[in-house]
N, C-alpha and C positions, 0 to 999 in steps of 0.2 A: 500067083501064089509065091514065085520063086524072091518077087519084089520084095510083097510084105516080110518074108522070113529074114532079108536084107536089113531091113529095118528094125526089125525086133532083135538082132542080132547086136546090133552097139547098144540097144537099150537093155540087154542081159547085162553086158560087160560093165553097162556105165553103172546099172546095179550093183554086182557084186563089187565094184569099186566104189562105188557107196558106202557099201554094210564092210566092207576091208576099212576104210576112214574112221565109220560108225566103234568099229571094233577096236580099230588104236587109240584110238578117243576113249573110249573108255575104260583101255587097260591103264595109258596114260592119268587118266582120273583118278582111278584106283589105284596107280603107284603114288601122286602126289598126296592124296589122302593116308595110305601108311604112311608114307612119310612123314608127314605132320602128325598125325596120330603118335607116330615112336617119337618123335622131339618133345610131342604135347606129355607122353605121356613120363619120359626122362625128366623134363622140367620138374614134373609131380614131384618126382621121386625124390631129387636134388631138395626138393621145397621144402619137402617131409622128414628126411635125412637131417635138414638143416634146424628143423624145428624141434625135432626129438632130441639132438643136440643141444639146443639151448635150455630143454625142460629138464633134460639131465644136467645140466649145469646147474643149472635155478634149485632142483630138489638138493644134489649136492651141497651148495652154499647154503640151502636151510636142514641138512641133517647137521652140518659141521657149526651151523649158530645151535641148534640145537645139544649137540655134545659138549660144547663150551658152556653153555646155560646148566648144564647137568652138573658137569664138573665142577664149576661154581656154585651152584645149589648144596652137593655135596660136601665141599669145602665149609661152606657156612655151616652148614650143620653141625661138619665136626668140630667147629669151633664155638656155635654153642652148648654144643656136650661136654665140651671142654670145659668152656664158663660156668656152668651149672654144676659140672662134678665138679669143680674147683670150690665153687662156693657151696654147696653139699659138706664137702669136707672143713673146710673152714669154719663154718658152724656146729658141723657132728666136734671139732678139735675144740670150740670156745665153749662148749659145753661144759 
């Protein structure tokens, strides 16, 4: 009996040195995975950051075509109200 216990004795050991391997192994796993997870998920961010950027730039440049358009539209108008009162009057005077 005292053999066998002999023997079973390095194969505890070689066990838990096993499941001790088994266990860095996959804390190791599990740090390389946050890892890349927190890059994968920074990239997002950078991507998104960068995109919102350019859509607020794009809407910008079409608000300020827009107020140009306005202020020209308005100009013209007042200019043919102009025109119109003018000749309005020119005709109420030839009368």
């Amino acid at each position: 009996m005292a053999h066998t216990y002999c023997l079973l004795l390095p194969s505890r050991q070689l066990q838990a040195e096993k499941e001790q391997l088994i266990s860095n192994a996959r804390a190791e796993v599990a740090k390389e995975v946050a890892s890349t997870k927190a890059k994968i998920d920074a990239d997002i961010a950078e991507a998104q950051a960068k995109a919102k950027a350019d859509v607020d730039k794009q809407i910008a440049a079409a608000l300020a075509k827009l107020e140009a358009a306005k202020a020209e539209s308005a100009a013209q108008v007042e200019t043919k109200a102009k025109e119109l009162s003018d000749q309005i009057i020119k005709k109420v005077v030839e009368v």
